[in-house]
C-alpha positions in Angstrom: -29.6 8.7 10.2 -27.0 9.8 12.6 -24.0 7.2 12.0 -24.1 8.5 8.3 -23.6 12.7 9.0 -21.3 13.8 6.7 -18.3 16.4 8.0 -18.5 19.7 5.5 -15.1 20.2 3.4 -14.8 23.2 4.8 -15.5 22.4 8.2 -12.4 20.0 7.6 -10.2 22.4 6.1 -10.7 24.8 8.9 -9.8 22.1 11.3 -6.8 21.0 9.7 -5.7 24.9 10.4 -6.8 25.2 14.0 -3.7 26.1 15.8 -3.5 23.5 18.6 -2.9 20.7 16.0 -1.5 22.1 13.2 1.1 20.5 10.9 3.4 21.6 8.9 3.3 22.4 5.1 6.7 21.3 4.2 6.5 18.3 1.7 6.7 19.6 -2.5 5.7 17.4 -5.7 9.1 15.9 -6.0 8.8 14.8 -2.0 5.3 13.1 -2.5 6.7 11.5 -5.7 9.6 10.3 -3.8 7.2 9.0 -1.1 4.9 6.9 -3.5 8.5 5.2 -4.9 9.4 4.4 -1.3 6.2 2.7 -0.6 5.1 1.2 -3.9 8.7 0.1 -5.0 9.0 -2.6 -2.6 9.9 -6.5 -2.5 7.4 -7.1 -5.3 9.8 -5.9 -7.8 12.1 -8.7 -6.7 9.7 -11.5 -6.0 6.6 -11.2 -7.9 7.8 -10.9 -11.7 9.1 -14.6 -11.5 6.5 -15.9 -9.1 4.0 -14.4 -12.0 5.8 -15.4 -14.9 6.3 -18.8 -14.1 3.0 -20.0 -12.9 0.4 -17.2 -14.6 1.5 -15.8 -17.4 4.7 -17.2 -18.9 6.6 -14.0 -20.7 3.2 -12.3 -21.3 3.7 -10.9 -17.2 4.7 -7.5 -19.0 1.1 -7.3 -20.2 0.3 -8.3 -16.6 2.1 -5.6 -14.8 0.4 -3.0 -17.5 -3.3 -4.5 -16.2 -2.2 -3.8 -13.1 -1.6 -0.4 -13.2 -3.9 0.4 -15.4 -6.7 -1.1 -12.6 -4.5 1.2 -10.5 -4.4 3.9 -12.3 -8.0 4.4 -12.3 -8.1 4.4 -8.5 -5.4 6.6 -8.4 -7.4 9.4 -10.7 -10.1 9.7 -7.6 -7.6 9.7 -5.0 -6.0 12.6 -7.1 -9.5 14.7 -7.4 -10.1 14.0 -3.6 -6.4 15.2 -2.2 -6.3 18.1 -4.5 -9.9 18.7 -3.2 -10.0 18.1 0.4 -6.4 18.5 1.4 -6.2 17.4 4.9 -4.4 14.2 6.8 -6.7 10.9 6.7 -7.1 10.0 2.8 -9.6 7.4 2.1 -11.0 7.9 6.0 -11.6 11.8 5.4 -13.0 11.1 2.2 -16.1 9.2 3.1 -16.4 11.5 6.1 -17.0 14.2 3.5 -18.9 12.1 1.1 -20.7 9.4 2.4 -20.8 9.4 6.6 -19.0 9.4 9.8 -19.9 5.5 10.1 -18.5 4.4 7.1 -15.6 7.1 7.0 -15.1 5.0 10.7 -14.9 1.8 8.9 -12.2 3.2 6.3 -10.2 4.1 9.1 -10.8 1.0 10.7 -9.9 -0.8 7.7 -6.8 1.1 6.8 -5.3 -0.8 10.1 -5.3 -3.6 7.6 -3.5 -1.8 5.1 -0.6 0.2 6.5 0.2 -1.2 10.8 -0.5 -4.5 9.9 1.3 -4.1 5.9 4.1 -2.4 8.1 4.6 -5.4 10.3 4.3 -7.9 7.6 7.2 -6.3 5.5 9.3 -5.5 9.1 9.3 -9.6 9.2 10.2 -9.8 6.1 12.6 -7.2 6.1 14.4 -8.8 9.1 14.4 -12.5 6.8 16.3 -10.6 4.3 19.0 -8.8 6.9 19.1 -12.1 7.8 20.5 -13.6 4.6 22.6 -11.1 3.6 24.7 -11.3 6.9 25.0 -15.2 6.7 26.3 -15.0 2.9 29.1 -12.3 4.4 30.0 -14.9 6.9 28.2 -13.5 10.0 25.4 -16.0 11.9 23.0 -13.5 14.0 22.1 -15.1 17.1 18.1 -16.6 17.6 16.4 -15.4 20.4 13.7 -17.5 21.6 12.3 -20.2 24.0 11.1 -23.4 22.5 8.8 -23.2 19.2 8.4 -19.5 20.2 11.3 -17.1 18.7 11.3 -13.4 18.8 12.0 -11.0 15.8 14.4 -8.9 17.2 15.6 -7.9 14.0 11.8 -6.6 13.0 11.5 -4.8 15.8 14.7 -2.7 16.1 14.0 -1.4 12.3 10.3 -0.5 13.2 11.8 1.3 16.8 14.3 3.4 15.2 11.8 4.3 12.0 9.5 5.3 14.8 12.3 7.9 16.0 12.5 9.1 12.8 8.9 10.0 12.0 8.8 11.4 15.6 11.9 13.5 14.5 10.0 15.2 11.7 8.5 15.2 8.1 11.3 16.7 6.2 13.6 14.6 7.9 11.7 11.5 6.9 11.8 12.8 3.4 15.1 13.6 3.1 15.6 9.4 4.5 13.3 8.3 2.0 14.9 10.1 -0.4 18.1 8.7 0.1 16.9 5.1 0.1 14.8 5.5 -2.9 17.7 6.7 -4.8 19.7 3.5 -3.4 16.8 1.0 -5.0 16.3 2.9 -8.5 19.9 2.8 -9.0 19.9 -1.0 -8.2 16.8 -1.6 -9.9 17.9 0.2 -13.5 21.5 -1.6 -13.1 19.3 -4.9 -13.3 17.3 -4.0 -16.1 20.7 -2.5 -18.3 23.1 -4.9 -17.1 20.2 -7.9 -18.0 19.9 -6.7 -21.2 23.4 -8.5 -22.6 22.4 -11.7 -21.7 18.3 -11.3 -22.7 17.9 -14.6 -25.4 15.3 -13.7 -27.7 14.0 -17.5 -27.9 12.8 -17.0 -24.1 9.8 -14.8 -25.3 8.4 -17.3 -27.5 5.7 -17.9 -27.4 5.5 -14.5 -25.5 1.1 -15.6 -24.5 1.5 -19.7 -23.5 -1.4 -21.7 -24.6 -4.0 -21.7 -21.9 -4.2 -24.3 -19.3 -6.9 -25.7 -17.0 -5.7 -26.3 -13.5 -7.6 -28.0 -10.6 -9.0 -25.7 -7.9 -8.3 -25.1 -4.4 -10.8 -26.5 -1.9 -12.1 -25.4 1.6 -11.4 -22.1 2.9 -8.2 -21.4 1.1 -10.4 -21.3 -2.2 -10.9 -18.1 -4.2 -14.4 -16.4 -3.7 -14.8 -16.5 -6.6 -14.7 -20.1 -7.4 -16.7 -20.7 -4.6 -19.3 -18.4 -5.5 -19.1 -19.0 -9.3 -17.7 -22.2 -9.9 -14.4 -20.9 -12.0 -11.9 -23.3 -12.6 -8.9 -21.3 -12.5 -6.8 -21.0 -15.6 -3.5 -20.2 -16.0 -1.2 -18.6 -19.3 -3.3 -17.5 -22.5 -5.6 -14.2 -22.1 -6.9 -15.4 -19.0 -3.4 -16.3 -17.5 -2.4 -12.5 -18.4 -5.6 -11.3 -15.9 -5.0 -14.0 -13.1 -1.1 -12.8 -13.1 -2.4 -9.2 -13.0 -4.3 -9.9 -9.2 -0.9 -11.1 -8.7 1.1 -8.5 -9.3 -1.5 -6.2 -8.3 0.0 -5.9 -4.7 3.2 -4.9 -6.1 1.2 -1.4 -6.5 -0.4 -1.2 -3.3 0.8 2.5 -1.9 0.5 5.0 -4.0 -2.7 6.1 -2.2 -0.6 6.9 0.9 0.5 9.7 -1.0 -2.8 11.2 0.0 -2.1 11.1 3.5 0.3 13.5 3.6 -2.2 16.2 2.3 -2.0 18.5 5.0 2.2 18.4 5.2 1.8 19.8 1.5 3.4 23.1 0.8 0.7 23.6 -2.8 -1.5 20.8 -2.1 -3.8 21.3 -5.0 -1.5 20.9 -7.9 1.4 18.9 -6.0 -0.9 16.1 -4.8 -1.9 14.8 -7.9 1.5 15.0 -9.4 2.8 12.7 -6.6 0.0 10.3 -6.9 -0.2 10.2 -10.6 3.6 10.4 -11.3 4.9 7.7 -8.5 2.5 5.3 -9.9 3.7 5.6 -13.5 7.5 5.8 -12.7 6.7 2.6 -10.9 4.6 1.2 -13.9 7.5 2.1 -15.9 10.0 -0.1 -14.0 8.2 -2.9 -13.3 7.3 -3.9 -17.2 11.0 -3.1 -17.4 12.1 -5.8 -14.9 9.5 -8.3 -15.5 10.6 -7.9 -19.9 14.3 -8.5 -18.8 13.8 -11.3 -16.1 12.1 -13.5 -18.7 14.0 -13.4 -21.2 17.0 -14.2 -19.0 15.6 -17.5 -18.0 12.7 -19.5 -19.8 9.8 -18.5 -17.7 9.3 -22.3 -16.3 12.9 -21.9 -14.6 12.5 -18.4 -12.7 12.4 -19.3 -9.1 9.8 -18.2 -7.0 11.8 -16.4 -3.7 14.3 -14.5 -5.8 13.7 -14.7 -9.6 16.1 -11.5 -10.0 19.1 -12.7 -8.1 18.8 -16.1 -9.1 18.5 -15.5 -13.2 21.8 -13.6 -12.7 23.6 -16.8 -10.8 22.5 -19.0 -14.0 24.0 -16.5 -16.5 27.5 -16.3 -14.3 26.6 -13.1 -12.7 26.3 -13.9 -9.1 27.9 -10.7 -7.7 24.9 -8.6 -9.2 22.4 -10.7 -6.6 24.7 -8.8 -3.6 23.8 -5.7 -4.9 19.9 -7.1 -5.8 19.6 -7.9 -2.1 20.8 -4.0 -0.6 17.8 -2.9 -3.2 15.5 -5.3 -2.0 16.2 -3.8 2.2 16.1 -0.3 0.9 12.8 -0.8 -1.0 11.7 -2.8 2.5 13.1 0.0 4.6 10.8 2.8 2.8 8.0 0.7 2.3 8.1 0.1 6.6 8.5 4.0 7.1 6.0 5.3 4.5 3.5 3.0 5.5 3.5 4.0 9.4 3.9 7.6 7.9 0.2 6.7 6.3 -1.5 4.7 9.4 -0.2 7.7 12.0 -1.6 10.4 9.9 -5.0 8.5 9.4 -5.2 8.2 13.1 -4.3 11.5 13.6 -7.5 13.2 11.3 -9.4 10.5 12.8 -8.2 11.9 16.8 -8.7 15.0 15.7 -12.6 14.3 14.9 -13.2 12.5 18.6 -13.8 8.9 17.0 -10.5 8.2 18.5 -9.4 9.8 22.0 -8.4 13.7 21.3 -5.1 13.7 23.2 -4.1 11.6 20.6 -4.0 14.1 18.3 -1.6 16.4 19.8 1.5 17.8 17.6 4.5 18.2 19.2 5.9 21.5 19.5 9.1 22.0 17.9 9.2 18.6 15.0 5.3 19.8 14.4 4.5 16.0 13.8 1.5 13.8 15.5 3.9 12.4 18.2 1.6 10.8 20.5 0.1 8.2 18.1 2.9 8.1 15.9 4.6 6.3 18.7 1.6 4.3 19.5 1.9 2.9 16.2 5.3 2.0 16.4 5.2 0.3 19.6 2.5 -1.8 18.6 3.8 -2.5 15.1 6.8 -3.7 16.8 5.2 -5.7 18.9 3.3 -7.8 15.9 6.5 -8.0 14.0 8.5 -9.3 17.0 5.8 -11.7 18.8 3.0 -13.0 16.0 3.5 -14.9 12.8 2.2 -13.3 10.0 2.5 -15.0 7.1 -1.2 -15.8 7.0 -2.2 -12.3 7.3 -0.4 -11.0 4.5 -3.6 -11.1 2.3 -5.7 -9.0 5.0 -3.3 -5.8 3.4 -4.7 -6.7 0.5 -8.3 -7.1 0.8 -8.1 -3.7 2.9 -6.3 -1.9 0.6 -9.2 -2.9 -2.2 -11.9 -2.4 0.0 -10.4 1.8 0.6 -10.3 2.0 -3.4 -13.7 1.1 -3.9 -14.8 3.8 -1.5 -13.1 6.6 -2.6 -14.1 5.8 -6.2 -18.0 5.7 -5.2 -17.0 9.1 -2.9 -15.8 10.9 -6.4 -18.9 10.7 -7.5 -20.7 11.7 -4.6 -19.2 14.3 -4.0 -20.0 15.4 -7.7 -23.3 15.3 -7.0 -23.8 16.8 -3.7 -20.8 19.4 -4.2 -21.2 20.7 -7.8 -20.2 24.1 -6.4 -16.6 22.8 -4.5 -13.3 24.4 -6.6 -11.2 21.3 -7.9 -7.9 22.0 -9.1 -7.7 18.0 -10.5 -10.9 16.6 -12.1 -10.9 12.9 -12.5 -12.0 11.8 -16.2 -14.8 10.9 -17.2 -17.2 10.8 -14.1 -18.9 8.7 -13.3 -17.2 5.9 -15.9 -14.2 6.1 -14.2 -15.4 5.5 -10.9 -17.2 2.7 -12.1 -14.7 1.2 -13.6 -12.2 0.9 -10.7 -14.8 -0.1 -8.1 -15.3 -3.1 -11.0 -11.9 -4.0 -11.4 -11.5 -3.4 -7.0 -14.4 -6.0 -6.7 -13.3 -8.3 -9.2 -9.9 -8.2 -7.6 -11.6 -8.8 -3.9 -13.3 -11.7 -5.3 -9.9 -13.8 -6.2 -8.9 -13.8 -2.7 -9.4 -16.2 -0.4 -12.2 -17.4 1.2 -10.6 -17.4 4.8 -9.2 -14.1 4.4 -12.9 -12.8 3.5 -13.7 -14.4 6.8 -11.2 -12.4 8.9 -12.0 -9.3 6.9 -15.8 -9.8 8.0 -14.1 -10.6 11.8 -12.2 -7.4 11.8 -14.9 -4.7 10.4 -17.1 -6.3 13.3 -14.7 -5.7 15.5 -14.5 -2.3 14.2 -18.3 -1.8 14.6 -18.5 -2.6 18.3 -15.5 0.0 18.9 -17.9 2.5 17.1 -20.8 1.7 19.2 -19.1 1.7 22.7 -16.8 5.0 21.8 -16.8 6.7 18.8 -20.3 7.5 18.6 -20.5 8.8 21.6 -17.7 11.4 21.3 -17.9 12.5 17.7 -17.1 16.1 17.6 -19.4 16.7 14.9 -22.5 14.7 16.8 -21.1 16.5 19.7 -21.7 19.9 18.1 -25.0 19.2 16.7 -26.0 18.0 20.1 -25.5 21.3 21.7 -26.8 23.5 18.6 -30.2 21.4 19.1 
């Protein structure tokens, strides 16, 4: 069938080195490292660990955050194989082009809308909530700008604007900014963990794994599929409290495999690619059992507040100075999080321009900064413009769902492309094909199924939407259809 044609790896390759839209090979392992910290170490360090603790797993949320990575890690093996493979701009949307079809490498791309705009304009909002907050406890009130009910994030949309500029301004320069904040956060974040140590009380991880308890289960839409489906009562603390805080704390993760998207920009793509991946994931792992081990046994678990369990179990022991400094990690880990994730969605775009599912002027690489300029600013504009003008508190979980759904396809992709391409030279093998694979789209699936009903509901909405965009454009100006066409 036509919507599944497949684009050859070398056919990719050898468009990724076309002159007209060329980028530039700039970025080493230690950049694409530094990139998966800026993106990954976000607010969840800050929010999650107490949010997880107290209503999941109790002090067990170490064991949690391990879960989670692991589930992660697994993923982040075929995205590893794939990069070092095929390394050209797009990720997860290049992938299935290679691997499985144009029509559901469309979807991928459709769907990583979900992940990276829409996660960009999420954490922009969020980002401006927390600027917020630190002003008013200096003593300065920003002024509200709105009419009526309706109030504009001007705040969200002057961060997003001027990260724009900067990804406009070039790749290395975006590096050498992430670089700089990332170092801001890990110094913050390793002077929580050292200075929590002195006042850690040993009788707060006891009993490290709570006795398991039932509790009653959300009705209607806002229900977990899987408790609709299946019938699950939700439990929470024991063994099964340990694997309900792990889909929490999941989404603390969500980012490494934006890594991938800076394939092309990569000076030795084939061995630095997997380093990134692999070693941004684990420095995060690393800091995040760290955190989560200190913050509980600060406080007894049931006494960790949910908004800011960090800053908060410092004010209790007499330490309320060390929640300033909590806060300037928490908009340096938003800050990178904002510009990595627009890095991601323009470069996605970009491959996908490139290949005439989107409109090819879009595609074009300015000059002199040798960076997609065109849709980079697209992306900005309109990421402003959700951050500024549309609540989105209740789309936060969309990031999620799409971010699952991308894993699951590149896992399945590994292993097609095993099959088809026995002959292709990979640098980076993922273990234990096709196990591996198999594993993570399990553990994606399972992960899929705890979120909500409603947000299954939009997620159907939007890859419809996508589907109706493919039949009215994108099929009709493929460059690879187009080519066959004429050959025929």
């Amino acid at each position: 069938m036509g919507i599944f044609r497949t684009k050859s790896v070398e056919q990719s390759i050898q468009d990724a080195e076309g002159a007209g839209n060329r980028l530039e090979r700039t970025l080493s392992a230690l950049d694409l490292t530094v990139f998966g910290l800026g993106v990954i170490l976000g607010t969840g360090i800050f929010t999650l660990t107490g949010l997880a603790a107290r209503d999941y797993a109790g002090p067990s949320v170490a064991l949690s955050f391990v879960v989670a990575a692991v589930v992660c890690g697994l993923a982040a093996l075929c995205y590893a194989e794939f990069a070092s493979t095929l390394p050209v701009a797009g990720s997860a949307y290049t992938f299935a082009y290679a691997t499985i079809g144009e029509f559901p490498a469309w979807i991928i791309g459709w769907d990583l809308m979900l992940e990276m705009a829409l996660g960009a304009a999420v954490v922009a909002v969020g980002w401006s909530g927390y600027f917020t907050s630190v002003m008013e406890s200096l003593g300065v009130t920003l002024p509200v700008v709105g009419v009526g009910g309706w109030t504009f994030n001007y705040l969200a949309v002057i961060v997003v604007l001027l990260l724009t500029w900067l990804l406009v301004g070039g790749i290395k320069m975006s590096a050498r900014f992430n670089l700089v904040m990332v170092v801001l956060k890990v110094a913050v974040i390793l002077l929580v963990i050292f200075a929590g140590l002195f006042f850690v009380n040993g009788a707060n991880y006891t009993p490290f794994v709570p006795p398991a308890k039932a509790t009653e289960g959300v009705s209607g839409l806002a229900a977990p599929l899987i408790q609709v489906l299946f019938g699950v009562t939700p439990t929470v603390y024991g063994t099964a409290g340990v694997f309900a805080a792990a889909a929490v704390v999941f989404f603390a993760y969500i980012g490494f495999d934006v890594v991938a998207t800076a394939a092309e920009e990569t000076r030795h793509p084939q061995r630095d690619l997997p380093i990134g991946i692999i070693a941004s994931l684990a420095l995060c792992a690393l800091l995040y059992v760290a955190v989560s081990m200190v913050v509980v046994g600060m406080l007894p678990f049931h006494q960790l507040s949910e908004s800011a369990p960090l800053a908060d179990a410092f004010k209790a022991v007499g330490q309320p100075w060390l929640a300033g400094l909590i806060s300037i990690g928490g908009i340096s880990g938003m800050t990178t999080v904002i510009l990595i994730l627009m890095l991601g969605q323009s470069r996605v775009f970009f491959a996908m321009s490139r290949d005439g599912l989107l409109p090819k002027g879009l595609a074009a690489v300015h000059p002199l900064r040798r960076t997609p300029y065109k849709i980079t600013i697209i992306i900005g504009v309109v990421t402003a413009a959700l951050a500024g003008f549309i609540p989105l508190s209740t789309l936060a979980e969309m990031v999620n769902i799409g971010t699952l759904f991308a894993f699951v396809v590149v896992a399945v992709g590994v292993v097609v492309l095993r099959r088809t391409r026995p002959d292709l030279p990979r640098s980076f093998r993922a273990p234990l094909v096709p196990w591996l694979p198999a594993l993570a789209v399990l553990a994606c699936v399972y992960l899929m199924l705890n979120l909500a009903v409603e947000t299954w509901l939009r997620f159907v909405v939007w890859m419809a939407l996508g589907v109706v965009v493919y039949r009215l454009y994108s099929a009709r100006h493929s460059r690879v259809a187009l080519s066959r066409r004429s050959r025929s």
